[in-house]
C-alpha positions in Angstrom: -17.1 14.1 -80.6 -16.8 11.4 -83.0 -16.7 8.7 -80.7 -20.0 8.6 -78.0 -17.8 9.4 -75.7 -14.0 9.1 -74.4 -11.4 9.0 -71.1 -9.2 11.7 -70.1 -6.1 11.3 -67.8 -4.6 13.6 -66.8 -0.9 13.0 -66.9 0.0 15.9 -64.4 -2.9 14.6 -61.9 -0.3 11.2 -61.8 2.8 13.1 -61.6 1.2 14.9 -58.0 0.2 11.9 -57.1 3.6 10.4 -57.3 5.0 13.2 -55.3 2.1 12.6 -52.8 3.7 9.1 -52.4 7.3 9.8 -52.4 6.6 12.3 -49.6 4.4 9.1 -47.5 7.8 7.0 -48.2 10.4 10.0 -47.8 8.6 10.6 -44.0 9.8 7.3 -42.4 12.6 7.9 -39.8 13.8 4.6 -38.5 14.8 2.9 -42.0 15.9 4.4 -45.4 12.6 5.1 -47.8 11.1 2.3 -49.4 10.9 2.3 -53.1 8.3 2.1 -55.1 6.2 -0.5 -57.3 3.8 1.2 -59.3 1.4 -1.7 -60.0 -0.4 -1.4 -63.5 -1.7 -4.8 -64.2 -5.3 -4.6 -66.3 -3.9 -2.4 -68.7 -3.0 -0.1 -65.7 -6.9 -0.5 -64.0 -7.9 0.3 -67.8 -6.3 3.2 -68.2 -3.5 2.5 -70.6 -0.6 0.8 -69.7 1.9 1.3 -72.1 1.3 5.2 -72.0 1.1 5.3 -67.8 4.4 3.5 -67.7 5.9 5.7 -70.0 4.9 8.6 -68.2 6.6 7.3 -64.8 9.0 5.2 -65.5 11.9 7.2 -64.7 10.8 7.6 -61.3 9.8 4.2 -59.8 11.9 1.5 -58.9 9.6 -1.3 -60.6 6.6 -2.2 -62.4 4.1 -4.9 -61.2 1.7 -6.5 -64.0 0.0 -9.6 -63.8 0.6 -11.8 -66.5 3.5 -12.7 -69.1 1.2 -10.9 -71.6 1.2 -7.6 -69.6 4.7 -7.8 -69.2 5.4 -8.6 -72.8 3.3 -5.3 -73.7 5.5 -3.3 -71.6 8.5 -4.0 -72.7 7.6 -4.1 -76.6 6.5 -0.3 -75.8 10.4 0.1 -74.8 10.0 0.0 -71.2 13.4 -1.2 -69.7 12.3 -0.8 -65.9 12.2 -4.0 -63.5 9.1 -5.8 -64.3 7.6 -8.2 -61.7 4.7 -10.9 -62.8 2.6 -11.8 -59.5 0.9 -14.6 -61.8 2.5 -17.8 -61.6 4.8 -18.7 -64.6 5.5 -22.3 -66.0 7.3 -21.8 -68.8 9.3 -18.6 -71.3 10.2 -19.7 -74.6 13.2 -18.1 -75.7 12.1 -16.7 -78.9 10.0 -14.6 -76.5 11.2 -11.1 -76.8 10.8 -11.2 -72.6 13.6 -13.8 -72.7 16.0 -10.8 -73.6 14.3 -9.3 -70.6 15.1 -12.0 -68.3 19.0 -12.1 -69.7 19.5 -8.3 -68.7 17.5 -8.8 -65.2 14.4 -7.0 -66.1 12.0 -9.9 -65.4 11.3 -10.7 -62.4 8.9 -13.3 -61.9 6.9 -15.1 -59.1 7.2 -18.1 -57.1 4.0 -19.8 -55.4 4.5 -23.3 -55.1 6.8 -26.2 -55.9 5.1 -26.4 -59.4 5.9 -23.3 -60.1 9.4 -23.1 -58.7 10.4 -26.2 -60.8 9.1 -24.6 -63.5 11.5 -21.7 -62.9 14.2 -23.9 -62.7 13.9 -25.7 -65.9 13.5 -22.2 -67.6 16.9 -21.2 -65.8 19.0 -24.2 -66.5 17.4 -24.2 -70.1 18.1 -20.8 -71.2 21.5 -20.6 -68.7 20.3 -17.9 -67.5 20.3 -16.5 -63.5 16.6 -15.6 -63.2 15.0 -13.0 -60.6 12.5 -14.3 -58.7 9.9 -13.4 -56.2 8.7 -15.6 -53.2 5.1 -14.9 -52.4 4.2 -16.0 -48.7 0.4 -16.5 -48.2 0.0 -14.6 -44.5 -3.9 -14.5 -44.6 -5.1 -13.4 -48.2 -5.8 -17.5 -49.2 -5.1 -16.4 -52.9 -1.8 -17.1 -54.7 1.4 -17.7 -53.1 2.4 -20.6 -49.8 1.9 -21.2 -46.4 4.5 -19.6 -44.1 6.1 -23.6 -43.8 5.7 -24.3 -47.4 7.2 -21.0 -48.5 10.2 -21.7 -45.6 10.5 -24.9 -47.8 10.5 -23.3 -50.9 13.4 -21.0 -49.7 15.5 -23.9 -48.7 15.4 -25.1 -52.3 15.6 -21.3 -54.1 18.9 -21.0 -52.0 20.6 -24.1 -53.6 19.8 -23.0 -57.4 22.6 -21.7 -58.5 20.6 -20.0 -61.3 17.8 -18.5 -59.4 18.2 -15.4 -57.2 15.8 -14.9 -54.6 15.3 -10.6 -55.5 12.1 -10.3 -53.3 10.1 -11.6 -50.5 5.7 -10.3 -50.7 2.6 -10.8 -49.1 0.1 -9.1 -50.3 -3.0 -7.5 -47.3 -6.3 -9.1 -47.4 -7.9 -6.3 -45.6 -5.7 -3.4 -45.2 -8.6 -0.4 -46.3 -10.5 -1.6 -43.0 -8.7 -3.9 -40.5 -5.8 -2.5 -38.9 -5.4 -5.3 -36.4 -5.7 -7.8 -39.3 -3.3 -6.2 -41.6 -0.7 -5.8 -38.1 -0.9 -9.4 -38.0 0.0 -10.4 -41.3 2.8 -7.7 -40.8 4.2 -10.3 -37.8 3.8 -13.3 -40.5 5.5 -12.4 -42.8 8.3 -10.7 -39.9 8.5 -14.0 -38.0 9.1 -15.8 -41.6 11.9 -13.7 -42.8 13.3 -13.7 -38.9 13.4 -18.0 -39.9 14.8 -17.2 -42.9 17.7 -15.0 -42.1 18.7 -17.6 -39.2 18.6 -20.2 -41.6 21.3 -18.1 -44.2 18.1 -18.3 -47.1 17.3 -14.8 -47.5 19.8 -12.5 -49.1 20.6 -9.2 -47.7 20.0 -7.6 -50.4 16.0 -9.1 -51.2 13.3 -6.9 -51.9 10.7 -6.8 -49.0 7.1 -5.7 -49.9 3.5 -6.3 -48.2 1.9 -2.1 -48.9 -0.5 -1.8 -51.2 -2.0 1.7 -51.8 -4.3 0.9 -48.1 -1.2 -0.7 -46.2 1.0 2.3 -47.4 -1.1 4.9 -46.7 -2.1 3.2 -42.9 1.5 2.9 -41.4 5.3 3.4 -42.1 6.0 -0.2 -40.5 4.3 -1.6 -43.2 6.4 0.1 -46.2 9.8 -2.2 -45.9 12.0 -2.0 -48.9 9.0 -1.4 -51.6 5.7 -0.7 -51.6 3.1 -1.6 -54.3 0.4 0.9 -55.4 -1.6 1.4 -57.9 -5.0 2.7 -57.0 -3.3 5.7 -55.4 -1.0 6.7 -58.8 -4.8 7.4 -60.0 -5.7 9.9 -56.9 -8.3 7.3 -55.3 -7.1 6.3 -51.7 -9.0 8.1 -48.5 -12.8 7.6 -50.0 -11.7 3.8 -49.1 -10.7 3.8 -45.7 -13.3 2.7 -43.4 -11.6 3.9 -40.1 -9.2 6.9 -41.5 -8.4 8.3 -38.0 -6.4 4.9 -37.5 -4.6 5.8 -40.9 -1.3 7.5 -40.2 -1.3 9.2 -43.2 -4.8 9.9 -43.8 -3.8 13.9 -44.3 -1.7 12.9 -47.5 -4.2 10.6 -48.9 -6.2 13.7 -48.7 -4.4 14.9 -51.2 -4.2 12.7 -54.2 -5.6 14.3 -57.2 -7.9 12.8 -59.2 -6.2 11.6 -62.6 -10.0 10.2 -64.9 -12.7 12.0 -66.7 -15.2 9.8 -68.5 -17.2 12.0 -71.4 -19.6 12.3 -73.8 -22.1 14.5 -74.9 -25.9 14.9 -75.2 -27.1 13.3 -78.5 -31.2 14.1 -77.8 -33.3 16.3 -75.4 -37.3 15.7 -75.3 -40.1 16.6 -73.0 -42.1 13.8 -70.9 -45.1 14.5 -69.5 -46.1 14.0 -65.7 -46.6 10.3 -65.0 -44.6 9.4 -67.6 -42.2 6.5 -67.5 -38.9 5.9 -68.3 -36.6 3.2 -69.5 -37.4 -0.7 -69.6 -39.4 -2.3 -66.9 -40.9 1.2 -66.3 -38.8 1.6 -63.2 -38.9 5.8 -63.4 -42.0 7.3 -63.2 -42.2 11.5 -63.7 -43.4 13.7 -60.7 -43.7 16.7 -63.3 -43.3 17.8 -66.6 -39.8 16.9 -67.2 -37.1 17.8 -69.4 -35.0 14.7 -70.4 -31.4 14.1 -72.4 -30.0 11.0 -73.8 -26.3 10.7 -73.3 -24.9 7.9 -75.7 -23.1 5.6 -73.2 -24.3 2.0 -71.6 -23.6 -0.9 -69.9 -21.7 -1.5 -73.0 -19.5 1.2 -71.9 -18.7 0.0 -69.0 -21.7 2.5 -67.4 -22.5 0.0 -64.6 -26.2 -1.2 -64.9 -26.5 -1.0 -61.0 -26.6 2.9 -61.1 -30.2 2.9 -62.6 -31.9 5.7 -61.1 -28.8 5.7 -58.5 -26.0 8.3 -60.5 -25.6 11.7 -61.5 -23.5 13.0 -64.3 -22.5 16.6 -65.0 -23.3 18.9 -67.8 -20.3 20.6 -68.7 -20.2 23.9 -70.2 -18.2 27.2 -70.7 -19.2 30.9 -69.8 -16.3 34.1 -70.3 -13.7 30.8 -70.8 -14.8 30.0 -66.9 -16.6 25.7 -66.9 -19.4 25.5 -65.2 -21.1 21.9 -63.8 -24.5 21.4 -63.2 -25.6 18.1 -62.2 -28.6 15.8 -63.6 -30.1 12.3 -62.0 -29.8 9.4 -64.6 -33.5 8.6 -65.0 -34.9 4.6 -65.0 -32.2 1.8 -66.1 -29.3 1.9 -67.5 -29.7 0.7 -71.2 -26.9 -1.0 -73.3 -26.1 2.3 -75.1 -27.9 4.9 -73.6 -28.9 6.8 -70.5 -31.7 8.8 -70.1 -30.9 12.1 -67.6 -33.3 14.7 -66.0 -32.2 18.3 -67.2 -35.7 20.4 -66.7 -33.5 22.3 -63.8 -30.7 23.3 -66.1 -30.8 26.3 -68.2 -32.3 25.3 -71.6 -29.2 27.0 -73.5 -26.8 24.9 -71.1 -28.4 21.5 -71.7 -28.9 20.8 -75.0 -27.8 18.7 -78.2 -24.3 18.8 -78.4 -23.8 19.9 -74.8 -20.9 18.0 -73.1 -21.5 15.2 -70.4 -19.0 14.7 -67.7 -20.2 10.7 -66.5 -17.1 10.4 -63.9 -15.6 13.4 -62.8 -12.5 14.2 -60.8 -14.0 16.3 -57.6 -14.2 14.3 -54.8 -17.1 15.9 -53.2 -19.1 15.5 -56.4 -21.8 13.2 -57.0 -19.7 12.2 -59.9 -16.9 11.3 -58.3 -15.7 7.9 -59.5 -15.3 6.1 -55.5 -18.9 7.5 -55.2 -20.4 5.8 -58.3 -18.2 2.6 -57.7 -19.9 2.4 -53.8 -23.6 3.0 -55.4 -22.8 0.5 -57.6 -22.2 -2.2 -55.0 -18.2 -1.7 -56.3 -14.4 -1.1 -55.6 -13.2 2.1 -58.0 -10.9 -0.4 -59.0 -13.4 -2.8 -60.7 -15.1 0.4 -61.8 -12.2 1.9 -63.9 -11.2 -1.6 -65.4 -14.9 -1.6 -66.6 -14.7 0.6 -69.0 -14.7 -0.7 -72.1 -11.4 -0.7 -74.1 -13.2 0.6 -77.0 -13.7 3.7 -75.7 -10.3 5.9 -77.0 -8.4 7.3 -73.7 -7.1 10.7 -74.0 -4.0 11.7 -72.5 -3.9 15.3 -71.1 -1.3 17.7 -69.4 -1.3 20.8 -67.6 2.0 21.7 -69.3 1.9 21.3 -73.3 -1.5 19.1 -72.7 -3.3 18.2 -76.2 -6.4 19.4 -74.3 -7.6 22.1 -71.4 -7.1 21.2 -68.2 -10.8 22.3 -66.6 -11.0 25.1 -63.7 -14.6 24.9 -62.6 -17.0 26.4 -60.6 -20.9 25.4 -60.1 -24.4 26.8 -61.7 -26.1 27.7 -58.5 -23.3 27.6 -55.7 -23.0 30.1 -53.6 -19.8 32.3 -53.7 -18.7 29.8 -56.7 -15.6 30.9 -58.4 -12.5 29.7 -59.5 -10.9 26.7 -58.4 -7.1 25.1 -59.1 -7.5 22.3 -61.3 -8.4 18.9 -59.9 -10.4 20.6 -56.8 -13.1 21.6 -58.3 -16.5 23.2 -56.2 -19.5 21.7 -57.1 -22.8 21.1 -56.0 -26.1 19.3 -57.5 -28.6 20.7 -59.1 -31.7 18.7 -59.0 
């Protein structure tokens, strides 16, 4: 392998999931399809920004990021879409190659407060430019952004700037994955603040609405307006979130988002430990049997969370009459810095052994391997899970057409009536 191990995307896995999305938006009757934000701040979750937003670019509307940084990275890739920054912004030199970005329109960045509008002003004036910008309204999250009154306030003054145009109105859902009556009321916030702000003549027709996140999208059309934001989703995560999916109405879609990561490596030792044997510091493993054990080369370092000491299973990956097969092993004892220890006496000896490739996250959702599943026994979202993953590791872009890798069909050592699968819904079963 080179490397102890690597990330795969799967490039085609993002493209379903976009036409999963387009389909949620495309379904709404009683207003004309929202567009859509594919949000790839972190380095899109970890994954690879500039490479994710080249991939989609020509089919969403706008990009959200973060931070000036994020932005800048984007656009030095050659990314021309409409970039928004949700962080706020106090200042843009113009040697900055984002200044070009702001002169054509393509930055779009966020107010929050006074501070930060006057900011935005004096970059305006100074550069004699008209600059985009974004009016966050704080409806129950109590992170970035204003008070319903204080953003009313901050309108007022956007609307008499002559070189600001207010492009977009956001809120962003404290609790849309679980609280439908929490998430409806910060809907009729934010509706009762832009019903005060089209009476008072500061909200152009023509501003950008968004609230939906992947969860808000997903749970109702009434909260898609004229953009929705996702990220999580573009990755094929979505359903394994909801706590109450029967209130979702498009549960059924979510459904069938496609997992887009792999996280591999391969076996670099296999041993045999005796009964009563432990394993791994503080002794926290302890053997029932005779027992048949790998190291796979990948630690906390990694981004291998430390919480899924004697709590994960990976997959051993291998290949019979050009058919993969999976069979799963229990990490054994705690996660080390750069190692895990796994229980393979179960597997076929010629299946697990030096060499033999490791699938750590997975992309069937009924697998123990399955990245929402580890992230949950980890005490974590999937998103903190994939942005974990140390950027050290090399990603590896793959696609089902002209890919620079195989996309795997699977079926399961020991399942019954286990046979071919399309790719990305795989059948699999533990073997322990």
């Amino acid at each position: 392998m080179g490397q102890t191990s690597r990330v795969e995307i799967n490039l085609s896995a993002i493209d379903h999931n976009l036409s999963v999305i387009e389909r949620v938006l495309a379904g709404r009757t009683d207003h004309a399809p929202a567009t859509l934000c594919a949000v790839i701040k972190g380095d899109a979750y970890g994954m690879g920004a500039r490479r994710i937003a080249r991939r989609i670019a020509s089919k969403v509307a706008m990009f959200a990021v973060y931070s000036l940084q994020q932005a800048r990275d984007l656009v030095e890739s050659g990314i021309g879409t409409p970039i928004l920054v949700l962080m706020p912004v106090h200042a843009l030199d113009r040697r900055d190659v984002l200044y070009g970005s702001a002169v054509r329109g393509q930055l779009h960045l966020s107010v929050h407060d006074n501070q930060t509008l006057d900011a935005l002003i004096d970059v305006a004036n100074g550069m004699g430019l008209r600059l985009p910008i974004h009016l966050e309204v704080d409806t129950g999250l109590g992170r970035c952004g204003s008070t319903p009154d204080e953003a009313f306030l901050l309108a007022k003054r956007i609307a008499r700037q002559p070189r600001l145009k207010l492009a977009g109105v956001y809120t962003h859902c404290s609790c849309s994955d679980n609280d439908a009556q929490l998430t409806e009321d910060q809907a009729c916030t934010l509706d009762e603040w832009l019903d005060r702000a089209r009476e008072a003549n500061y909200l152009p027709d023509d501003a950008i609405l968004h609230q939906a996140s992947t969860f808000a999208m997903f749970r109702g059309d009434q909260f898609h307006r004229s953009m929705v934001r996702v990220g999580l989703s573009l990755f094929g995560y979505a359903s394994e979130e909801f706590s109450d999916a029967p209130k979702f109405q498009h549960t059924g879609e979510a459904r069938t988002l496609r997992p887009a990561v792999r996280w591999v490596s391969e076996v670099c030792q296999t041993r045999r430990i005796e009964k009563d044997a432990k394993v791994g510091y503080g002794g926290t493993w302890t053997a029932p049997r005779q027992t048949r054990t790998a190291i796979v080369p990948v630690g906390y370092a990694d981004g291998y969370p430390l919480a899924l000491s004697n709590n994960a299973k990976v997959a051993i990956v291998a290949t019979d009459a050009g058919e993969t097969i999976r069979a799963f092993a229990p990490v054994l004892g705690r996660v080390s810095m750069d190692q895990i220890v796994i229980d393979i006496t179960d597997i076929p000896e010629p299946m697990a052994r030096v060499g033999s490739e490791v699938e750590l996250i997975g992309t069937d959702p009924a697998a123990p391997n399955h990245l929402p599943t580890l992230a949950r026994n980890a005490g974590l979202i999937s998103h903190a899970m994939m942005c974990a993953v140390s950027p050290r590791l090399p990603r590896s872009y793959v696609s089902e057409t002209g890919s620079d890798e195989p996309i795997i069909v699977a079926r399961t050592v020991g399942a019954a009536g286990a046979g071919r699968s399309r790719p990305g819904a795989l059948t699999t079963r533990a073997v322990v």
